[in-house]
C-alpha positions as CSV (number, residue, x, y, z in Angstrom):
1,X,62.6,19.0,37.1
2,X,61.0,21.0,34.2
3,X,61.1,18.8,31.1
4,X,63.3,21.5,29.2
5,X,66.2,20.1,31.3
6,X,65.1,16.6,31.9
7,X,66.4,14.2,29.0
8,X,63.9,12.2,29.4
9,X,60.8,13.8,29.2
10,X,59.2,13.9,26.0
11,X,56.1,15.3,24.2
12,X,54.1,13.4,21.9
13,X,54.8,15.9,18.8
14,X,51.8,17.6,17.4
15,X,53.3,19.3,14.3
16,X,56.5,17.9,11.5
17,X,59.4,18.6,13.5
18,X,63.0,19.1,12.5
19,X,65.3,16.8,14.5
20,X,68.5,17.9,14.3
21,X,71.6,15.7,15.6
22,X,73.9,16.0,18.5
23,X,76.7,17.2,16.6
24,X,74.4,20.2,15.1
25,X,74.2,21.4,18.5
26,X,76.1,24.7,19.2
27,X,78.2,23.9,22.7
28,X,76.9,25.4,26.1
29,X,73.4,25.1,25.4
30,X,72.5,22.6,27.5
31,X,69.2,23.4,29.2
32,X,68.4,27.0,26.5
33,X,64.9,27.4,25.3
34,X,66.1,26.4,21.8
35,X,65.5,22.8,23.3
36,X,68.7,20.5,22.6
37,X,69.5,18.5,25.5
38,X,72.3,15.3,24.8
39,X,70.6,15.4,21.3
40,X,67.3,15.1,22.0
41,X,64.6,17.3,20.2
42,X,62.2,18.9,22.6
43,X,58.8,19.6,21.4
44,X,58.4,23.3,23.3
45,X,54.3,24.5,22.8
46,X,54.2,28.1,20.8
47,X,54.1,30.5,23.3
48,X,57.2,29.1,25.2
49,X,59.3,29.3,22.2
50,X,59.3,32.8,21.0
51,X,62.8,33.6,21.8
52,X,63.3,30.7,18.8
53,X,62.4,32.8,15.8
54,X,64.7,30.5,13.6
55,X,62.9,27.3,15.0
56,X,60.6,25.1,12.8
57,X,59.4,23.4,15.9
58,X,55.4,24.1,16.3
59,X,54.9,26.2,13.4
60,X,53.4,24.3,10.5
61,X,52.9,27.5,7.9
62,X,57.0,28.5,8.7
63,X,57.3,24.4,8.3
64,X,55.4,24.9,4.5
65,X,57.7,27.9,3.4
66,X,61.1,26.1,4.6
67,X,59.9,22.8,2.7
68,X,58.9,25.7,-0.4
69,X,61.9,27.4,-0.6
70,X,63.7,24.5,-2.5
71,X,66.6,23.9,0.2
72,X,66.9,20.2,1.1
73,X,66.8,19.0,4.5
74,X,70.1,18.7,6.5
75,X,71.6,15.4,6.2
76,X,71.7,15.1,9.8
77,X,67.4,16.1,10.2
78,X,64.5,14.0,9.5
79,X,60.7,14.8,9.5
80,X,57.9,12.9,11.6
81,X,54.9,13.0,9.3
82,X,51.8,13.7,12.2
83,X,48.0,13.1,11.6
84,X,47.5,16.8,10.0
85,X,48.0,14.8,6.3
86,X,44.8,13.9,5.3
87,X,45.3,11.5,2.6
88,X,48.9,10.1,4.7
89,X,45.7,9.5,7.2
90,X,44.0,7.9,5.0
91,X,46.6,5.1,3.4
92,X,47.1,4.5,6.6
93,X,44.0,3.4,7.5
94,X,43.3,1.7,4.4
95,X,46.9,-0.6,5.3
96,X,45.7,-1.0,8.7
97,X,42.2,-2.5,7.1
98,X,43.5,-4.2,4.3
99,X,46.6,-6.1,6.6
100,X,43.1,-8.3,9.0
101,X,42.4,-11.5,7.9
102,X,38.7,-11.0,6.4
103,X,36.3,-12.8,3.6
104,X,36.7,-11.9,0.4
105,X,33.7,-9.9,0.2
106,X,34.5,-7.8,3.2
107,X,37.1,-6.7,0.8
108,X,35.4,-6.5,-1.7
109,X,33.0,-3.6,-0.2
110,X,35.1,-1.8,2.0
111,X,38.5,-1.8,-0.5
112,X,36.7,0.6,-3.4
113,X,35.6,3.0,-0.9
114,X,38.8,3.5,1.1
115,X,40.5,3.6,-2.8
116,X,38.0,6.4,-4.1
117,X,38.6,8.5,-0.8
118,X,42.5,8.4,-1.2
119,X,42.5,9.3,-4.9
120,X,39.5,11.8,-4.7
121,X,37.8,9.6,-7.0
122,X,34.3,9.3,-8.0
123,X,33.9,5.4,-8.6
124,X,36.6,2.7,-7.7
125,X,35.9,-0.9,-9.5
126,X,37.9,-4.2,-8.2
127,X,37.5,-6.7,-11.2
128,X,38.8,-10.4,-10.2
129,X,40.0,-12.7,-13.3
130,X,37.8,-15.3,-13.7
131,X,37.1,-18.4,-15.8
132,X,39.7,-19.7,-17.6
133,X,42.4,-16.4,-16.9
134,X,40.4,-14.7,-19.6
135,X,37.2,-12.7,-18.1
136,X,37.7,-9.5,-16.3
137,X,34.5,-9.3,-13.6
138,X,33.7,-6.2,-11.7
139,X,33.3,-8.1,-8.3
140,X,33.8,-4.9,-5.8
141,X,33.0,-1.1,-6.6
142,X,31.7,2.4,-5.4
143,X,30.2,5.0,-7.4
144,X,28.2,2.4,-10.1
145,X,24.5,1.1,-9.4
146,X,24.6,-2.2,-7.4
147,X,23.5,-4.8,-10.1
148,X,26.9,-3.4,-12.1
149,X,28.7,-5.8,-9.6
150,X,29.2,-9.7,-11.1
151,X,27.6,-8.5,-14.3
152,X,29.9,-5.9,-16.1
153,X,32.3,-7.9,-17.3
154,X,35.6,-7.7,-20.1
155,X,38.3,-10.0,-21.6
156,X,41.9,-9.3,-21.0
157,X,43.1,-6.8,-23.9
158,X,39.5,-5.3,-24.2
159,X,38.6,-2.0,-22.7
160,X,41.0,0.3,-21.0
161,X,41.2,-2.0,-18.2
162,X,41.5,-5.0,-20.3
163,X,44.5,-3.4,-22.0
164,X,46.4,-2.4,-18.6
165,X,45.7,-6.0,-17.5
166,X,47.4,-7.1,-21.2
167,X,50.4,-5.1,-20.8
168,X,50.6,-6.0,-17.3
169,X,51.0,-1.6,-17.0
170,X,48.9,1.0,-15.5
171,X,47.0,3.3,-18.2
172,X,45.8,6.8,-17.6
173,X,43.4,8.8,-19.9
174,X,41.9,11.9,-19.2
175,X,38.9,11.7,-21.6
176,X,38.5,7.6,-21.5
177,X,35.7,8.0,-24.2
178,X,38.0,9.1,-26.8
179,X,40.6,6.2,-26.5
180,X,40.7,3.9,-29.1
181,X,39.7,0.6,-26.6
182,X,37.1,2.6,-24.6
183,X,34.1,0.0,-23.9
184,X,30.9,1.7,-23.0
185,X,28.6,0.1,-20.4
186,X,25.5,2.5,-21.5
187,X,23.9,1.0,-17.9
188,X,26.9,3.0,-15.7
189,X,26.7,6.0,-17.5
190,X,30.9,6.2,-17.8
191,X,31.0,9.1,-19.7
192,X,30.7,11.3,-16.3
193,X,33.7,10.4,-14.9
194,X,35.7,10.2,-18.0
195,X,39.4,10.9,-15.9
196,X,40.3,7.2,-16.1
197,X,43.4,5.4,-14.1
198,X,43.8,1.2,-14.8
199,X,46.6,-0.7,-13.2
200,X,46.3,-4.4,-13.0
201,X,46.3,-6.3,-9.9
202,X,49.6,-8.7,-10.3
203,X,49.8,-12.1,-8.7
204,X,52.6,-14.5,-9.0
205,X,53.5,-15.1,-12.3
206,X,50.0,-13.8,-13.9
207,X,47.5,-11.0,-13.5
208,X,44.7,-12.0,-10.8
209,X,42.5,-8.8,-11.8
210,X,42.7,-4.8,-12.0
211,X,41.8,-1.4,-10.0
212,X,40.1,1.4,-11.4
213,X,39.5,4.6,-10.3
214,X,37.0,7.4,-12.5
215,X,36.7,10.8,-11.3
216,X,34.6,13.5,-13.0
217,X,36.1,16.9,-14.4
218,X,39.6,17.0,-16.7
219,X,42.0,16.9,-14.1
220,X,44.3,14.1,-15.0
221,X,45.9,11.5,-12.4
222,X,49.4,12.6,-11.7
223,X,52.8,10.3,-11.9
224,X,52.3,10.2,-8.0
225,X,48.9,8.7,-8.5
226,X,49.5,6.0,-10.7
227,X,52.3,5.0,-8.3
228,X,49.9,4.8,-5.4
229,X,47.3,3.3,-7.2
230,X,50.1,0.1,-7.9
231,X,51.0,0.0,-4.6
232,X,47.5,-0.4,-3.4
233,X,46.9,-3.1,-5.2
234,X,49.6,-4.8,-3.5
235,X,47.0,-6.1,-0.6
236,X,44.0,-6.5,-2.9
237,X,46.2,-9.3,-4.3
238,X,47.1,-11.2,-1.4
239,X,43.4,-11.6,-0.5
240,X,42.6,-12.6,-3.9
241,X,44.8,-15.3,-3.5
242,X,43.8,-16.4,-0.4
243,X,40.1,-16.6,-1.4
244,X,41.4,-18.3,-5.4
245,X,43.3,-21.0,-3.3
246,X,40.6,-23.1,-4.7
247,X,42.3,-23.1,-8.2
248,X,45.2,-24.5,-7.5
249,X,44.4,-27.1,-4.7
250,X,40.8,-28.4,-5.1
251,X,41.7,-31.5,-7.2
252,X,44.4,-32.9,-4.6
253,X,41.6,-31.5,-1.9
254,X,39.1,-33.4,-3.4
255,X,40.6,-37.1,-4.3
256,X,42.0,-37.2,-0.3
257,X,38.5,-36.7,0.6
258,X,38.2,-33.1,1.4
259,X,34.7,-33.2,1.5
260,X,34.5,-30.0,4.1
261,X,37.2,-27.9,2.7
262,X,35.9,-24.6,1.4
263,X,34.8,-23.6,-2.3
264,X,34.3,-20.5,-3.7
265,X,32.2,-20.9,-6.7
266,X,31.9,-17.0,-8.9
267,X,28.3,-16.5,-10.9
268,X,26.2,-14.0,-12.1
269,X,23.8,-12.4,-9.6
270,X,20.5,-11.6,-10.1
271,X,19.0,-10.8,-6.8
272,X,21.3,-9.1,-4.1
273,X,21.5,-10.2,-1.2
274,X,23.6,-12.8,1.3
275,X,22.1,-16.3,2.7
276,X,23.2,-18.9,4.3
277,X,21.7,-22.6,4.7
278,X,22.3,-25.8,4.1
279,X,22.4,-27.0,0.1
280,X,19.5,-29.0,-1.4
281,X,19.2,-29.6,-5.1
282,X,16.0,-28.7,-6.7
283,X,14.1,-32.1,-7.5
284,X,10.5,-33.2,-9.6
285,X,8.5,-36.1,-8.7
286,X,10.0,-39.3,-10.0
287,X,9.1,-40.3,-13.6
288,X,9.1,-44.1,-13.2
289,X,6.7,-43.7,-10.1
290,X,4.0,-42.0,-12.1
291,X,1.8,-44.8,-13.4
292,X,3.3,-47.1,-10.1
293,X,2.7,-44.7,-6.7
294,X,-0.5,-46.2,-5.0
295,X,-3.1,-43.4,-4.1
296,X,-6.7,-42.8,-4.8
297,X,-8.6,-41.4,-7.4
298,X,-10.8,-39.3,-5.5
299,X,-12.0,-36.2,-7.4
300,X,-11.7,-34.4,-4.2
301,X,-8.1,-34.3,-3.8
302,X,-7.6,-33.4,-7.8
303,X,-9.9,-30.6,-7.6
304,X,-8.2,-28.9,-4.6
305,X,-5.0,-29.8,-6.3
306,X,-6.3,-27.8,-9.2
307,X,-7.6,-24.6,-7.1
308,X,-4.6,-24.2,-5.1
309,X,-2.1,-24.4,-7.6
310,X,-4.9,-21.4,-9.3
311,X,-4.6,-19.6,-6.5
312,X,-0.9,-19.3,-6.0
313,X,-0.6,-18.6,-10.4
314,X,-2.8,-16.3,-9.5
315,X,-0.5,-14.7,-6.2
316,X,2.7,-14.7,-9.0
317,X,0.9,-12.6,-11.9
318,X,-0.3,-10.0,-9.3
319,X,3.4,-10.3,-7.8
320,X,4.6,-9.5,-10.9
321,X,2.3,-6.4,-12.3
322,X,2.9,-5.2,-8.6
323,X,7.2,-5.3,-9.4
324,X,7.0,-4.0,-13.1
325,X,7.5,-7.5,-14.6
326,X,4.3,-7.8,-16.2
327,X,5.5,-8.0,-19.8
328,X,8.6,-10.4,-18.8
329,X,6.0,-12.6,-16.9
330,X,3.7,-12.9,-19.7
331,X,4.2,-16.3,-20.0
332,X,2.2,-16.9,-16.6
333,X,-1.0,-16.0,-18.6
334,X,-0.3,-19.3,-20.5
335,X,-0.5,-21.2,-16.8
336,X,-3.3,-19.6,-15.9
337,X,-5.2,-20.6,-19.0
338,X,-4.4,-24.2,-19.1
339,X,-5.6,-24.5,-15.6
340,X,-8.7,-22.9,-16.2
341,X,-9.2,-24.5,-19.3
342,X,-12.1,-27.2,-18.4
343,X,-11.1,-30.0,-21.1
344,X,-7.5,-30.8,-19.2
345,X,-9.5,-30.8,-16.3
346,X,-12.3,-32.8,-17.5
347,X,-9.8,-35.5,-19.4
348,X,-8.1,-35.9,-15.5
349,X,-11.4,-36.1,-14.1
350,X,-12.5,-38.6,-16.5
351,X,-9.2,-40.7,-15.8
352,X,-9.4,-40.3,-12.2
353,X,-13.3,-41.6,-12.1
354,X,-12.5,-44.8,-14.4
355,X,-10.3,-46.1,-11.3
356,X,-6.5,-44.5,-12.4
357,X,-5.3,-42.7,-9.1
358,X,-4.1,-39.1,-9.2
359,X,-0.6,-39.6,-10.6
360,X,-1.8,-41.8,-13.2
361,X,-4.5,-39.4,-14.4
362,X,-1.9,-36.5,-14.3
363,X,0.6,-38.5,-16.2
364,X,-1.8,-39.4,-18.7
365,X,-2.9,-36.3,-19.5
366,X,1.0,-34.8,-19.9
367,X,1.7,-37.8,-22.2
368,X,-1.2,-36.9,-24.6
369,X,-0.5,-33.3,-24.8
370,X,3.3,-34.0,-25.8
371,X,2.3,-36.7,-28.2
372,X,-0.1,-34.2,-29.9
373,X,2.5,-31.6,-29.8
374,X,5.3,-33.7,-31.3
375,X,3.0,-34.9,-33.8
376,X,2.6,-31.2,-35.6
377,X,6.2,-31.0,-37.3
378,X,7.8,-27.8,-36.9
379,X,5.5,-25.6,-34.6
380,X,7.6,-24.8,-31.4
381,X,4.8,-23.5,-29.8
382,X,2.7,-26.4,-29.4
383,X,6.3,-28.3,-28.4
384,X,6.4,-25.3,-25.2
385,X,2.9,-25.3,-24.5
386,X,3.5,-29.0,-24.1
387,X,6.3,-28.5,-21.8
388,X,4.2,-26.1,-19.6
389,X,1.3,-28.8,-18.9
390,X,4.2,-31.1,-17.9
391,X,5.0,-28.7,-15.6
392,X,1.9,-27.8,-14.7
393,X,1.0,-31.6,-13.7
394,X,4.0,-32.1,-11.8
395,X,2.7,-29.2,-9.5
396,X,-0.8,-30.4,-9.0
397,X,0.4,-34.0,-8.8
398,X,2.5,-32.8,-5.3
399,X,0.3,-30.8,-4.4
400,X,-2.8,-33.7,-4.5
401,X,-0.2,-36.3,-3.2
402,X,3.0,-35.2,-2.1
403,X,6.4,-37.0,-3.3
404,X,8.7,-37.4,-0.4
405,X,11.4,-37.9,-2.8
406,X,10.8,-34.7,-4.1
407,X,10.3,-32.6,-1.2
408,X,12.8,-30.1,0.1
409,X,14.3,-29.2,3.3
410,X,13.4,-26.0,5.0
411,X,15.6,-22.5,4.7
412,X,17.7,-24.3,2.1
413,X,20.0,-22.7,-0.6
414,X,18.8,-24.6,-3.9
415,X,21.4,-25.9,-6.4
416,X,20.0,-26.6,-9.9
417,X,20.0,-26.0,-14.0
418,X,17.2,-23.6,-14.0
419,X,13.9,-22.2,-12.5
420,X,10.1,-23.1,-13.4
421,X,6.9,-22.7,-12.9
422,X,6.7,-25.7,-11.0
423,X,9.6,-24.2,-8.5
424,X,7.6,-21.3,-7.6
425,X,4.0,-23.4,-6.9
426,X,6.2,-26.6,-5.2
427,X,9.6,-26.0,-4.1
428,X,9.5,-22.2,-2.6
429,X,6.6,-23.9,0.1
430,X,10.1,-24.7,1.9
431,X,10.8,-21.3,2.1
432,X,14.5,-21.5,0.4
433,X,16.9,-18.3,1.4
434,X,18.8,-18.5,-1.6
435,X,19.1,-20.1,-5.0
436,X,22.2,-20.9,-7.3
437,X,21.6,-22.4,-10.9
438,X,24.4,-23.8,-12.8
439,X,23.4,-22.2,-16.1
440,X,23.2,-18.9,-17.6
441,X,19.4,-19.4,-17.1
442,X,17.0,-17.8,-20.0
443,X,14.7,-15.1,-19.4
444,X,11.6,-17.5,-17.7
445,X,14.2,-18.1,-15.0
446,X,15.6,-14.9,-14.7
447,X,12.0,-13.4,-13.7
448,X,11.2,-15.9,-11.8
449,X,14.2,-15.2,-9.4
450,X,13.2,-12.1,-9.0
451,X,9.6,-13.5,-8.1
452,X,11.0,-15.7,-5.9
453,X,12.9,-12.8,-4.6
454,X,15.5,-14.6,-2.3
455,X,19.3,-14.4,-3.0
456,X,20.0,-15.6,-6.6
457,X,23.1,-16.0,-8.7
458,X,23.0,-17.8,-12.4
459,X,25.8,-19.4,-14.2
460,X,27.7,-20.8,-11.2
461,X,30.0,-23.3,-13.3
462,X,30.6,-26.7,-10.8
463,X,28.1,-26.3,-8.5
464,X,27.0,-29.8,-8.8
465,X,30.6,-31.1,-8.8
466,X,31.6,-29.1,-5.4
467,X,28.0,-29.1,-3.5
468,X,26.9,-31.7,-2.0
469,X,23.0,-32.0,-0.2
470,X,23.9,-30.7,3.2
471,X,27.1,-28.6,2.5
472,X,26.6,-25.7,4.2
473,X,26.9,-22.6,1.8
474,X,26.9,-18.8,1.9
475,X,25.3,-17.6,-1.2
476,X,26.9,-13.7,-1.5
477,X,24.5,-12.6,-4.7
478,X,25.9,-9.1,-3.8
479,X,29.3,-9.7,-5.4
480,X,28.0,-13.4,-7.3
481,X,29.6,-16.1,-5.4
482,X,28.8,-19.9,-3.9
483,X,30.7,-20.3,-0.5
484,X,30.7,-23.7,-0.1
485,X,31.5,-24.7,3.8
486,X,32.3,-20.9,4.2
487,X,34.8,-20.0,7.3
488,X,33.7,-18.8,10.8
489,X,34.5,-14.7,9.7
490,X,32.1,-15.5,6.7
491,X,29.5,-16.4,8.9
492,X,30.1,-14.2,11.3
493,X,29.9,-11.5,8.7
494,X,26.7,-12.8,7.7
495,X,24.4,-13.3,11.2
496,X,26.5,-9.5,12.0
497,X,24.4,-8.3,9.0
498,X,21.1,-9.6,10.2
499,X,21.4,-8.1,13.1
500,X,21.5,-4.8,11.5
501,X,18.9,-5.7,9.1
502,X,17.5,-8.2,6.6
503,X,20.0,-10.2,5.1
504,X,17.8,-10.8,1.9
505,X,14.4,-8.6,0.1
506,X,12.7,-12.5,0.3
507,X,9.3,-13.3,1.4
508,X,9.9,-14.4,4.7
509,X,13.0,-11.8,5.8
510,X,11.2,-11.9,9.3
511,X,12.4,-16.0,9.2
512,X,16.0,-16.8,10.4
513,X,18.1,-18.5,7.7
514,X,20.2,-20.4,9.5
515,X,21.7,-23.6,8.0
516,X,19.2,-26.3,7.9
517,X,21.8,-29.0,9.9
């Protein structure tokens, strides 16, 4: 039976039909090429059709003019929206993406871009509020450099954005640098895309962050587009929620013993990348077991001590010249002198050959220097250069007689305060993947991250209260965050980057970082 007279074939329709109903249907036309049968639109292709020249069906330009002409649909007709509206296509597809379960920073990379394409935007910025409610940090975006991610960062009521996320109210500008709470970032180079459009991510009962969207050129965002741009958000904010669980159940987890549950921890990256090991806090050989640990004083094992630990100062000042960090690594040229400066060698020597072993000799000679440098009132110098030989003797003491206590495990993600000298000559012989200090480290730490060059993130507030040696963590220094005991989709989202590539731009990206236990 030809489908024009069969009720029950149908056509999958490849155009925006009119479907009229039954009762529009002019009687005794059962089976005509105008294609009504018991109510039932027929989708007829073109060149079948051209006895219809009143028909809408299959010709999207006469479809445009009837929609132009101003005369409203029939109440009885409805449209089917098909795949010929591109940016219909493309909310969609974002719906479709945002509606899987998936780690927050899956979101947070795929969201912006999906956003941008929808609104024809140039850059699209997720910031997540952080701290206590009060700190607005970019956490997902497309368009800006990489390192503006976990580092550009506002207070509600400051900025545009800060101001939508206020008033709880989207704000569009269409020169953003002339408004009265513009914030310049002089790193982004905002003034490009100065078409601006800020609507704050609700939650339930408070704001959990905000969307923008820049675009270059003076064409403002229309009423339509700050609609959409709310509605978006919509998603953004469940899976914010989902990953800030944390907030709201972490004490009860935590007295009933909820030793696995998972943590997400935000900081401050420093070097991008994603790692994922088994925690280990960053330790120094014992204090009390300086003048105690048994050993011998044999010359031999304090002079190749000495070389090696030359040798590898050596390896971090040509690592630094080579990566343009010469100037912030100055302070390496102060290492390099004390260990080639022949009196501290010759005063642990001496100590060494009157019978005290190699930790008593070291010891010795950092106790001197600080007691001469606290002696001198008032000259911080002295007081650093003092630190720096303690430093410097704590390395050459492990490396002339190692301190089990103060070894780490392999392919670990380190947890502490901040980064030294003695770090880079001891600690990164375990080959860490990632590191995560608890404070807003100062600049001597900051470059030696990037020395280091694994994974890094500063400033992660409870580190040491929610990690525990052994944890298993996923350090995400692309968007700044800690994972403690991080799900399986984390993971997975992890090893599925290795497999495409280097997770991390560290010294041993050929290694596989997989959690030590």
């Amino acid at each position: 039976m030809s489908s024009r007279t069969d009720p029950k074939a149908t056509h999958p329709p490849t155009e925006l039909e009119v479907i009229s109903s039954p009762s529009a249907t002019p009687s005794g036309v059962e089976g005509s090429r105008d294609g009504l049968v018991d109510g039932a639109l027929e989708a007829l292709p073109p060149e079948e059709d051209a006895s219809a020249p009143s028909a809408l069906v299959g010709d999207p330009t006469r479809i445009a003019e009837a929609e132009d002409d101003g005369a409203p649909p029939s109440v009885a007709s409805a449209r089917i929206q098909v795949r010929r509206d591109e940016r219909l296509d493309l909310v969609i597809e974002y719906l479709a993406f945002v509606a899987k379960p998936m780690p927050l920073s899956l979101l947070l990379d795929e969201a912006p871009q999906r956003i941008a394409a929808i609104l024809g935007a140039d850059v699209a910025s997720l910031y997540l509020l952080e701290g206590d409610g009060d700190e607005l940090v970019l956490r997902g975006n497309v368009g800006f450099p990489r390192e503006a991610r976990g580092t550009v960062r506002l207070s509600v009521g400051q900025g545009i954005t800060g101001m939508a996320v206020e008033c709880l109210r989207p704000i569009s500008v269409v020169q953003a640098t002339e408004h009265e709470r513009y914030r310049a970032f002089p790193e982004l180079r905002e003034e490009r895309f100065p078409v601006f459009l800020a609507a704050p991510i609700l939650g339930s009962g408070r704001p959990l962050g905000a969307l923008v969207v820049q675009r270059a050129g003076d064409r403002a965002f229309t009423a339509r587009d700050v609609e959409l741009v709310m509605a978006l958000t919509a998603p953004i904010a469940a899976g914010a929620r989902h990953a800030q669980v944390l907030d709201e159940l972490r004490e009860r987890r935590r007295r009933t013993g909820g030793g696995t549950r998972k943590v997400t921890l935000p900081g401050l990256p420093v070097v991008p990348g994603r790692a994922l090991g088994a925690i280990a806090a960053l330790r120094r050989p014992a204090t009390s077991s300086l003048g105690a640990r048994q050993g011998s004083g044999d010359p031999k094992l304090l002079r190749l001590a000495f070389d090696i630990a030359e040798k590898a100062l050596l390896d971090l000042n040509a690592r630094a010249a080579k990566r343009g960090l010469a100037q912030e690594a100055a302070f390496l040229s102060t290492y390099l002198l004390m260990i080639a400066d022949g009196r501290l060698r010759a005063r642990a020597f001496e100590l060494a050959a009157g019978g005290r072993n190699v930790a008593q000799a070291l010891g010795t000679v950092a106790r001197e220097v600080a007691r001469a440098a606290n002696g001198i009132v008032g000259d911080p110098f002295l007081q650093d250069r003092a630190r720096d030989i303690e430093d410097l003797c704590d390395a050459i003491l492990m490396l002339a007689t190692p301190d089990a206590r103060a070894e780490l495990p392999s392919k670990a993600v380190l947890v502490g305060d901040q980064l030294t000298v003695f770090d880079l000559l001891i600690s990164a012989r375990a080959h860490p993947v990632g590191v995560a200090l608890s404070d807003r480290s100062g600049p001597r730490s900051l470059v030696l991250l990037q020395l280091l060059g694994v994974p890094s993130i500063v400033d992660v507030a409870g580190a040491f209260r929610w990690a525990s040696p052994g944890d298993v963590a996923l350090l995400d220094a692309d968007h700044g965050f800690l994972v403690i005991n991080p799900s399986r989709a984390e993971v997975a989202t992890v090893r599925a980057a290795r497999r495409r590539g280097p997770v991390s731009p560290g010294l041993d990206d050929d290694d596989e970082d997989e959690p030590a236990n």
